[in-house]
N, C-alpha and C positions, 0 to 999 in steps of 0.2 A: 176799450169799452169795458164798463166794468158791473157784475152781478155781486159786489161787496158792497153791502148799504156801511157806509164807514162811520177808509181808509185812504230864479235867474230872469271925429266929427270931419274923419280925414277921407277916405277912400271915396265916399260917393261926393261927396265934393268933386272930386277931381272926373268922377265918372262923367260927369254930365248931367244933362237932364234927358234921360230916358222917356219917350212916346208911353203914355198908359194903354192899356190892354182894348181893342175895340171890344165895345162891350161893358165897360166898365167903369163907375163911377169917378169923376175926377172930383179930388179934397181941396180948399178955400188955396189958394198958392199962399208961401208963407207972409205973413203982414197984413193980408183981407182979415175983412168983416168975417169972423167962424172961424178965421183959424184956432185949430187946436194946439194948447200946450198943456203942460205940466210944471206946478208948483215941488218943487224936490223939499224934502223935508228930511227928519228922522225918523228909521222904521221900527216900529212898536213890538215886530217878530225879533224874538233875542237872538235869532240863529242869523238873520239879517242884521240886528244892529253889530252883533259881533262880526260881523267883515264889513262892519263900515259902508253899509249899503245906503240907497236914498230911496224915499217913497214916497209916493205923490199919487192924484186921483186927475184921471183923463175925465173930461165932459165930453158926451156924444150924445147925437138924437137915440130917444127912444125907438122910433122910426127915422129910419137915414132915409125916406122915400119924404118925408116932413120935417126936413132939418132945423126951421124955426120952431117945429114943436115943441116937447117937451124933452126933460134930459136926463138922463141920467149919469152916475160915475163909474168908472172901472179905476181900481185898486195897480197901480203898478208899483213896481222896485227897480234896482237898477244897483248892481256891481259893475264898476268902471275898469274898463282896461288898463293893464299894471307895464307894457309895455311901451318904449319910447312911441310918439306919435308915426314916427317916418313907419312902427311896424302894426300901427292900426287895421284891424280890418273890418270893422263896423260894429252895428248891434247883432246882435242873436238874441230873438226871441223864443220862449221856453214855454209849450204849454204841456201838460201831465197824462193829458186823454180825460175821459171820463162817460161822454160830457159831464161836464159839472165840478171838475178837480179843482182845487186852489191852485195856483201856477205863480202864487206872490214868492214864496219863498224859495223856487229855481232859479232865481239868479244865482245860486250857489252852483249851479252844474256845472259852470266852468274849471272848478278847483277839483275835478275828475276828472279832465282830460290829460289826457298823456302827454308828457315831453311837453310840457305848459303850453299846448298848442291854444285852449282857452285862454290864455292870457291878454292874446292877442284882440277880446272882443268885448263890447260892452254887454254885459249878460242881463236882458231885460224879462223879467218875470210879469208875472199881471193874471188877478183874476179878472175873467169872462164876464160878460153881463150877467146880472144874478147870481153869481158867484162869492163866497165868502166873506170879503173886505168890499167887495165892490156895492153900490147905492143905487135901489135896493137889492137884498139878496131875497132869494126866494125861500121861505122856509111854509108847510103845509100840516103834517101831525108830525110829530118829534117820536110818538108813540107806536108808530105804523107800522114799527121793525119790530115792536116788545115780544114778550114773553105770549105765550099762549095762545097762537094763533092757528086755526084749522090748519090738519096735514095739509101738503104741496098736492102729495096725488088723490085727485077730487074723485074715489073709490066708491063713494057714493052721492045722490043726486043734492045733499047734504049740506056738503063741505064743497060743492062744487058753487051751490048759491050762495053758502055764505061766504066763498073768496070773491065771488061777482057783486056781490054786495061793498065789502071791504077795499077793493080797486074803484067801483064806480065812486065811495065816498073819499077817496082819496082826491080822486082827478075833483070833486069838487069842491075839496079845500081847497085845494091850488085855482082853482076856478075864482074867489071869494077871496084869498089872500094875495093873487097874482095879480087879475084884471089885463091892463091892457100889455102887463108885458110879456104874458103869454102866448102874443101876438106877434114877439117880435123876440122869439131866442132861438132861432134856424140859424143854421151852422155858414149861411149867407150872411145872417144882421153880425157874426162875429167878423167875419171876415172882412166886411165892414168897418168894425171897429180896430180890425187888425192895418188897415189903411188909414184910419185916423192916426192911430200911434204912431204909423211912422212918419208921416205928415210932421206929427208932435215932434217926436225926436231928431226931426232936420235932418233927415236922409233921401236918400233919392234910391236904393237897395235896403232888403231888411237880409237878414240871414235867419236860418229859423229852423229848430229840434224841435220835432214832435213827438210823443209818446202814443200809443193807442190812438184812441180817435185823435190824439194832436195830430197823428198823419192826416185824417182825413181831411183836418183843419186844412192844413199847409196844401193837399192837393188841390181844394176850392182855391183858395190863394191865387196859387199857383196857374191855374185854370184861367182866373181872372184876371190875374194881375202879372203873367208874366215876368214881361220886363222888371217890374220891383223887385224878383227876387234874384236874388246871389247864390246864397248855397242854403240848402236845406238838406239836412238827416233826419228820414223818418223810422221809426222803429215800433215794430209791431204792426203792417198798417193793415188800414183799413181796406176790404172791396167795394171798389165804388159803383161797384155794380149789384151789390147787394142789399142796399140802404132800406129801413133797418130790419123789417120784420123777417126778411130771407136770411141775415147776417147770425141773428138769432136763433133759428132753428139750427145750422151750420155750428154754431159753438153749443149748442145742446151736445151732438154729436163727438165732437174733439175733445169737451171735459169727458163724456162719459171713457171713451180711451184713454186719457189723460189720467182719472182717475184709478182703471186698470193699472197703471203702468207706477203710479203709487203704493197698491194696492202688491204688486211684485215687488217691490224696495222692501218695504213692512216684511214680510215673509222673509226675503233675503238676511233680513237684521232681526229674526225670532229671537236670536240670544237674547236682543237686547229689551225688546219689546211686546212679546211671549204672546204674539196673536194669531201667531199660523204660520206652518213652514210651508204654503204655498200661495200663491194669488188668486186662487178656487175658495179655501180654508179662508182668506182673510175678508177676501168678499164677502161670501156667504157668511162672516161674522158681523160685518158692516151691518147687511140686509138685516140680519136677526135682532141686532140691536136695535135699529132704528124702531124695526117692529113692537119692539119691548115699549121702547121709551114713548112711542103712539099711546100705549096703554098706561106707563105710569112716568112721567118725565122725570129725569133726574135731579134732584134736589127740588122740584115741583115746577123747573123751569125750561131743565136741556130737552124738549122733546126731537120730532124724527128732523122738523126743518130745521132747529137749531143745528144737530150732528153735521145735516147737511152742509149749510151755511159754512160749518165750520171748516168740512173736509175739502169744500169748495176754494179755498186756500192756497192748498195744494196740486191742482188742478191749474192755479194760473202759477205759480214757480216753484222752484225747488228748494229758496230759499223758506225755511220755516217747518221743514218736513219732517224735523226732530223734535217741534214742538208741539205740533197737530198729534205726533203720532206718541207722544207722552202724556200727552190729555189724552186721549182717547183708552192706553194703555192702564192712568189710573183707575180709569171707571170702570173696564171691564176686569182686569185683574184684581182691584184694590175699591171698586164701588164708591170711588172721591169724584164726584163732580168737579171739582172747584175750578180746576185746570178745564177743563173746556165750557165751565161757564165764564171766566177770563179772558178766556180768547176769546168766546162770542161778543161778549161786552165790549169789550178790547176793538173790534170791527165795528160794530152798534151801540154807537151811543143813542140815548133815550134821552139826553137834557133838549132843553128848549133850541131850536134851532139846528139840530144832529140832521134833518134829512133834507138840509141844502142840497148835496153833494145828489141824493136823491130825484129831488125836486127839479132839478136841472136837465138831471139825466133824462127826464121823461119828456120836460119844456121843451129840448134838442129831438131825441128822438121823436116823440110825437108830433112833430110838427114839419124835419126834414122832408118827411114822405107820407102817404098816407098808409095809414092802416088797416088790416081790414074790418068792416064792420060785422061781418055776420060773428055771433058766437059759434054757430056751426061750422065755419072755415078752422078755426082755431082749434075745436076741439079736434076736428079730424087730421089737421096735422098734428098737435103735440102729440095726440093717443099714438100716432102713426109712426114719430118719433121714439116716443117715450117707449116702445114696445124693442128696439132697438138699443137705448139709451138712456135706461130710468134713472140713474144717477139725478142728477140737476136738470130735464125739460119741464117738466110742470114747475118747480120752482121759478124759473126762467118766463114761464110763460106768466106766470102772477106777475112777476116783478116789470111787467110790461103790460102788462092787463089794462092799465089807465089811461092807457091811451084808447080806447074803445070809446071813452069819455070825455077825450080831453079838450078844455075849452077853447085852443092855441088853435086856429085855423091852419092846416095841414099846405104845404107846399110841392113844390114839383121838384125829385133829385135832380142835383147835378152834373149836367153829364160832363164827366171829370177828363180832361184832354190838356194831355201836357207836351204836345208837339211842338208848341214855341216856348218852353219852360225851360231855363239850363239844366245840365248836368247835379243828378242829385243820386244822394247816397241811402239808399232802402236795407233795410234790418230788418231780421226775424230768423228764428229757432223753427227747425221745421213742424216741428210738436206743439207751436204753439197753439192755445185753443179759444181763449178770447178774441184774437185775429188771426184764424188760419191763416198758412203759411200758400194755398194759393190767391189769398188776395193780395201778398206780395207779388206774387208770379202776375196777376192784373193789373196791380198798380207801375210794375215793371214795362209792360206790354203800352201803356194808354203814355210814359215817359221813356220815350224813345234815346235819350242821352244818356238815363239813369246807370246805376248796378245795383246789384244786389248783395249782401253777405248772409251766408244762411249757416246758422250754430244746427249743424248737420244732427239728427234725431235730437237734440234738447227739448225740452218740453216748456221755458220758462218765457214769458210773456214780457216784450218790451224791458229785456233786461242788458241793454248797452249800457258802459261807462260802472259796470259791477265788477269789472277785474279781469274780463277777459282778455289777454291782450292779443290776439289775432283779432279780435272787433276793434278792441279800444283803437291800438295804433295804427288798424285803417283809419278813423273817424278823425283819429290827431293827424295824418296827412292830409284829408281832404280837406279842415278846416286849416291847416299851417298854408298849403298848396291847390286846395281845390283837384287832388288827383284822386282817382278814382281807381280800383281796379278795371281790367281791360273787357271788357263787354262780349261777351259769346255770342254766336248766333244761336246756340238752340233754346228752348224755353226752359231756364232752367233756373239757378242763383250763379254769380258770376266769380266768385269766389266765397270758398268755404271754409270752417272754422270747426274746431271742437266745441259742443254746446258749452254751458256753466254745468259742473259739474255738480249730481247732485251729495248731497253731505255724505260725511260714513258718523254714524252715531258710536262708534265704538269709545272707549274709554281714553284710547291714546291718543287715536286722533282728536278727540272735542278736547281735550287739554290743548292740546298744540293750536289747534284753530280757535280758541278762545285768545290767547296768546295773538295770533295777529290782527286777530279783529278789534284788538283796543284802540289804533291807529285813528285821527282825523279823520282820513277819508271813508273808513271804515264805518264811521258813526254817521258822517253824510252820507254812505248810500242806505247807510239802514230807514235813515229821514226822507232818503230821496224813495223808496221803497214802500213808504207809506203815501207815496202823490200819484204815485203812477195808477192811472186805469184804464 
């Protein structure tokens, strides 16, 4: 889940034909009238065409309930398995989380797995409906992120209307540029489309990585479809018992600790970045600043939600924490904006089109579950929140505010049960705060075959296949073997791991770690690091 407006024909042959899930929509069998395919092409992404990938666009009902209706395309890719046939083990589909990520360009997440255990699979990537490459995508104001927008905390009765103003006009651009397909982007129509594709791709199993809400993708799936699936790793996931507006308040709270615990790193490395020798001193510099910039913003543009925005960062991993905290470092030592007007930019783009990834997010959330209408439910929790955890809840609460408005008729959650779903392999850092780590401990509990692996206090969100290797080279057995570590009875994680560690800013070390991070793989996770949400 993600609060940054921004930032991959042998085995089931031989399976059989697997019974679909009661409950659950059957696709045209292959050769009917509607069967789905895919025209393979060349991909226009250079990180894609350089590994030789193929890209093609899937046709599926706008509404799968009116399959002769109208249609839309979804954007796929496809890196092909580099191993002899006899050692095939099917497709892996790759979605990023978000909702709303691009997920064209994770075919490449194979070329991360350890002891080339990816090698063994076709690595299919694919934007979502409304998503990036995919026809149409949803885009609404490009400017909604910009420069100069009332504080987060509505202080007075003020800046409270004109954020309720700013959110209602939002939900009705997407109202006006969406139309009917705002009716149909719940996290159901994907899964959905997740059953066309494999239809498409001649399988009778998919296998499937999820990132952030990708979990939660894979657990409807999963839920629905059973039988079709093979093996699935989710990581970071989702509670499916908290859809969406409870999941939200919950990661209010976890950045604001999460933030803490940043906030004691800085302090720890005052040599380097001279903003306080304690996590009291660095705070109360944070607050003060922000304070300042309410009153006059930096370079006329960093005010308090920008700093926010930006320290918010840091909060979902540990990767970047040298760079947040050098922006941050010029401006109050050295009064240069420029470094964290960069990063901001750098996360928010403003051009035409920039708040897809946005737009999406709202289309999914708003629409999964419903929301509440009163304003008075809302105020009383964030204040209720926010008094506890002022860091990011009212920020949080805006960036979800359009759905109060939104024109996408709201649905019933999932109720998520993976009692006949195979053995699947669940991720997460205990610290995480975009997907607390006990909605692993739920999603564990509802997938009775599953395990768990928990990066014991890390803080860093959905960050498998980054170099761990007590994560990675479980992940490279389960997909080489489908083994799992051995399953506990108590509620807990089933095997444990040291988190990703976070950086040392010091001068020897950033030489030395500059030095390894020149590497391939190095530069795909920094690519892969910008999908995840």
């Amino acid at each position: 889940m993600t609060r940054l407006l921004a930032t991959a024909a042998t085995f089931a042959l031989a399976l059989g034909g697997a019974a679909v899930a009661s409950g659950a929509h059957a696709e045209p069998p292959r050769g009917a009238p509607g069967y789905p395919t895919i025209s393979w092409g060349e991909c226009e992404n250079a990180t894609l065409k350089a590994r030789k990938a193929e890209c093609g666009f899937l046709t599926v009902p706008l509404d799968h309930a009116a399959p002769a209706g109208r249609k839309i395309q979804l954007a796929v890719s496809r890196i092909r398995h580099t191993v002899p046939d006899r050692e095939y083990q099917g497709v892996m589909l790759v979605n990023p989380g978000g909702p709303g990520g691009s997920g064209l360009p994770l075919a490449v997440l194979g070329d991360l797995v350890p002891e080339r255990a990816g090698a063994a699979y076709d690595w299919i990537g694919f934007d979502p409906r409304g998503v990036g490459s995919s026809k149409p995508a949803l885009t609404c104001d490009a400017k909604y992120a910009g420069y100069n927008r009332p504080p987060y905390v509505p202080s007075t009765r003020a800046i409270e209307k004109a954020w309720l103003a700013r959110a209602k006009g939002y939900a009705a651009a997407c109202a006006r540029n969406g139309g009917a397909l705002l009716d149909h982007l719940r996290t159901t129509d994907t899964v959905r489309d997740l059953e066309r594709l494999r239809v498409a791709l001649g399988v009778e199993q998919i296998n499937f990585y999820g990132f952030s809400y990708g979990t939660y993708l894979g657990q409807v799936y999963a839920t629905r479809y059973p039988d079709r699936v093979r093996r699935m790793v989710l990581d970071g996931n989702v509670n499916p018992g908290r859809v969406w507006y409870d999941a939200n308040l919950d990661q209010d709270i976890a950045f604001d600790r999460n933030i803490k615990i940043y906030f004691r790193w800085l302090a720890d490395h005052d040599d380097v970045y001279h903003l306080g020798r304690s996590a009291r001193k660095v705070e109360k510099l944070f607050y003060a600043e922000q304070a300042k910039l309410a009153r006059k913003p930096a370079g006329g543009v960093i005010g308090p939600d920008e700093l926010t925005d930006v320290f918010l960062q840091a909060g979902y991993y540990v990767f970047g924490w040298e760079t947040v905290a050098s922006a941050f470092a010029s401006w109050v030592n050295d009064k240069d904006p420029a470094a964290l007007r960069k990063l901001y930019d750098d996360n928010n783009s403003q051009e035409p089109g920039s708040d897809n990834n946005y737009a999406i997010y709202l289309g999914v959330q708003c629409t999964d579950a419903p929301w509440p209408a009163s304003w008075r439910r809302w105020q009383t929790d964030n204040w209720r929140v926010h008094r506890i955890a002022p860091f990011e809840t009212w920020g949080n609460a805006w960036y979800n505010a359009p759905c109060r408005h939104w024109a996408g008729e709201p649905g019933k959650p999932v109720a998520v049960d993976g009692s006949k779903a195979p053995p699947l392999l669940l991720l997460s850092e205990t610290l995480d705060a975009a997907t607390p780590f006990s909605g692993s401990l739920e999603v564990r509990k509802r997938f009775p075959r599953s395990a768990l692996i928990e990066g014991v206090g890390g803080t860093t969100h959905a960050g498998s296949l980054f170099g761990n290797r007590c994560v990675d080279n479980t992940i490279a057995d389960y997909l080489a073997t489908g083994a799992l570590p051995r399953r506990v009875k108590a509620d807990r994680s089933d095997k444990q791991c040291k988190p990703i560690a976070p950086p040392d800013p010091t001068p020897a070390a950033t030489t030395t770690t500059t030095e390894r991070t020149g590497s391939p793989a190095a530069q795909t996770r920094r690519e892969l690091q910008k999908l995840i949400r």
